[in-house]
C-alpha positions in Angstrom: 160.2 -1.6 27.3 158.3 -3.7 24.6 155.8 -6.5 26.1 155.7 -8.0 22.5 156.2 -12.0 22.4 159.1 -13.2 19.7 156.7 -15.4 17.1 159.3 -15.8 14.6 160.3 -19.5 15.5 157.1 -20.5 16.2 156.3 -21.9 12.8 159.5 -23.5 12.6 158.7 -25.3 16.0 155.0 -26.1 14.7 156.5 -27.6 11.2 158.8 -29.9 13.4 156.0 -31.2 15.8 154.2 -31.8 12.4 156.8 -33.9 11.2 157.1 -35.4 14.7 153.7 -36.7 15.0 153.2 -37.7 10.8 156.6 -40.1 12.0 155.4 -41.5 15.5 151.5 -42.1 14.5 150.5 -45.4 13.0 147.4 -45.9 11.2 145.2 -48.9 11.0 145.4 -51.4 8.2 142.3 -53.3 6.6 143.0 -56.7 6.9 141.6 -59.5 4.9 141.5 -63.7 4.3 144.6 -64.4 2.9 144.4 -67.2 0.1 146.6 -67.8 -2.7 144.5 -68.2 -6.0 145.4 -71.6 -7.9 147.4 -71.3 -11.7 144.5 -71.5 -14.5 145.1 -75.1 -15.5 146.0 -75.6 -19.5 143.2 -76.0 -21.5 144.9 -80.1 -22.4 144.7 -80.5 -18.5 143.1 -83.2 -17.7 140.1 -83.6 -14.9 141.2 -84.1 -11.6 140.8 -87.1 -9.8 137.3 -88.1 -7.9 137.8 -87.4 -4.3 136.5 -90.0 -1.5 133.8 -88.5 -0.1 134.5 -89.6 3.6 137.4 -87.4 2.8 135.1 -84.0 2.5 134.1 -82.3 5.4 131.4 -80.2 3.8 130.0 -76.5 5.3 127.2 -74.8 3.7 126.2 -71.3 4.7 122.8 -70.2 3.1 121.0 -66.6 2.2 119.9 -66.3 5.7 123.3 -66.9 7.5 122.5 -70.2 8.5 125.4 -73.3 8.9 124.7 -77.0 7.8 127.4 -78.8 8.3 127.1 -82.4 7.2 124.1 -82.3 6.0 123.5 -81.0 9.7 122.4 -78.0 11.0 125.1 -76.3 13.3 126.6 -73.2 14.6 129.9 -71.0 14.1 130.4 -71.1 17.9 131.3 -75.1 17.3 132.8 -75.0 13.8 136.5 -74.8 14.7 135.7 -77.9 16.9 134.1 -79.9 14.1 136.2 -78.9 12.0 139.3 -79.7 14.2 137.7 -83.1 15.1 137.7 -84.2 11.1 141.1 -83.1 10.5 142.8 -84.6 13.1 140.5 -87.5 12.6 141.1 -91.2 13.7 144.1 -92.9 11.9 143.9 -95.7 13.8 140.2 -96.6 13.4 140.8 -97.2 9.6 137.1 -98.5 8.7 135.2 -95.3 10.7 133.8 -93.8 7.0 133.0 -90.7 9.1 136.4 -89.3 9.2 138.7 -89.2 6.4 141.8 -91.9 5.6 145.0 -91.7 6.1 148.2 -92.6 4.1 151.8 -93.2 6.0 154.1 -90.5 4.9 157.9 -89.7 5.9 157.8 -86.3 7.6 161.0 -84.7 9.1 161.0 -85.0 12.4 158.5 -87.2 12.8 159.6 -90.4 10.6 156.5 -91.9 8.8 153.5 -90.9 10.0 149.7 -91.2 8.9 148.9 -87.9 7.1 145.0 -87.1 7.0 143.4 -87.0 3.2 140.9 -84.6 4.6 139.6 -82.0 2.6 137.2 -78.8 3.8 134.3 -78.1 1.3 133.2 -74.4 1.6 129.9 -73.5 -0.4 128.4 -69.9 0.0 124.9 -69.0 -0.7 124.8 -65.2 -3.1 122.9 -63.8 -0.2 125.5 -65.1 2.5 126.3 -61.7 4.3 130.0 -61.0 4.1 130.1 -60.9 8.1 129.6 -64.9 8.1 131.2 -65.5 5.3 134.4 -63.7 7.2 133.7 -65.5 10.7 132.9 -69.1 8.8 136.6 -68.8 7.1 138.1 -67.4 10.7 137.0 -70.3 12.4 138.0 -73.0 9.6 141.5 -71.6 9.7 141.6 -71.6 13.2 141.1 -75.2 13.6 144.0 -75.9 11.1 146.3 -73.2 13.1 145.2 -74.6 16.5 146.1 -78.3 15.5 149.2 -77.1 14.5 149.7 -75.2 17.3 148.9 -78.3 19.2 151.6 -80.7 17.5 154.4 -78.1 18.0 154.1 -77.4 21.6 153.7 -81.5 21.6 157.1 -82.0 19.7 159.0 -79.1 20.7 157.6 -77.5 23.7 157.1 -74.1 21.2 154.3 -72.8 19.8 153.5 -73.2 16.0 154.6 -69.1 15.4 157.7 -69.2 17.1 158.8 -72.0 15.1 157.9 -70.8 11.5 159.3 -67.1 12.8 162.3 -68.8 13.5 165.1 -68.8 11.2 167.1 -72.0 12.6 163.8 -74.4 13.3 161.1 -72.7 10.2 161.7 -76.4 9.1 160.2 -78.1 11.6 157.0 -75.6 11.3 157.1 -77.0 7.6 156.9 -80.4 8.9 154.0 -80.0 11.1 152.3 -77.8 8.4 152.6 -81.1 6.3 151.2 -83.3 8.5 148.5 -80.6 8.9 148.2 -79.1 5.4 145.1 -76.5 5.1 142.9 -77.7 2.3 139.8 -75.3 2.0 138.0 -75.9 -1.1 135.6 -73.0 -2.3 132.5 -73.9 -4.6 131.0 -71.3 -6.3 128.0 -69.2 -4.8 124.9 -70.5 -5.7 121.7 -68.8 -6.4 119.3 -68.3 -3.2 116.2 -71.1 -4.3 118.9 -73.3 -6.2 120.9 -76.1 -4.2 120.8 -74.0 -1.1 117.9 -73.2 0.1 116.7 -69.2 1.7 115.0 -70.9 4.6 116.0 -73.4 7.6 118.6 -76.1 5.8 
């Protein structure tokens, strides 16, 4: 009587729990800011427009990780807030020259509504450390997704998501996304001892 052990399938069953586990297993992705670069502008262009300043909400970040916002030192933990706070702004205080103007625009869904001229200013010192310069945008696109997060559940008792995932109501996340448009403008990095300063802002 032989006490061998039949091995001939075993590699057969080894190459199909290979396969099985290269199917099921999912690997992490690197994720990243997602930003749509603007068309190069033809060289006949001609200058933009000068932008009302009450309509910039300016951030600063310098070589030492350090916020100024409005000319003010601040902190990351309260940048979605102030940066919420100037986009929704206050339409009907007109003359208040700390928040940006409005101009009544006819939005689906929402007939004609004041729209917020607001713009966010982003400027980056060379020595800003990736880490903030990740959390600063995190935070500013925050504010825009949790206004418009807001509005929805406002309007249509659904979040901002399920709306734009939607293929019967994406319009009405379009709507709110242009009553709430994200406007990030990115200056380029200046040099640590020039504009921005290395030390306390």
């Amino acid at each position: 009587m032989s006490n061998e052990i039949n091995a001939g399938s075993m590699a057969d069953i080894a190459f199909l729990l290979l396969i099985f586990f290269l199917v099921t297993t999912t690997m992490d992705v690197d994720t990243g800011i997602i930003r749509q670069l603007p068309p190069i502008p033809p060289p006949d262009m001609p200058p933009p427009p000068d932008v009302n300043k009450r309509n910039v909400f300016v951030v600063l970040v310098n070589a030492n990780d350090q916020l100024l916002v409005e000319d003010q030192l601040s902190d990351i933990s309260v940048l979605r807030t102030q940066a919420k706070e100037f986009i929704k702004g206050y339409p009907d205080q007109p003359d208040n020259i700390s928040f940006p103007a409005f101009e009544n625009e006819e939005i689906p869904f929402f007939g004609t509504r004041p729209v917020s001229k607001q713009i966010i200013s982003l400027q980056n010192d060379n020595g800003t450390s990736y880490n903030m310069y990740i959390q600063v945008q995190n935070e500013l696109a925050a504010a825009y997704n949790e206004l418009r997060d807001e509005l929805a559940k406002e309007k249509f008792g659904k979040s901002y998501d399920e709306l734009a995932n939607s293929k019967t109501e994406a319009d009405k996340a379009a709507a709110i996304k242009k009553i709430y448009p994200a406007r990030i403008s990115e200056a380029e990095p200046k040099e640590t001892g020039q504009g921005q300063k290395s030390t306390t802002p």
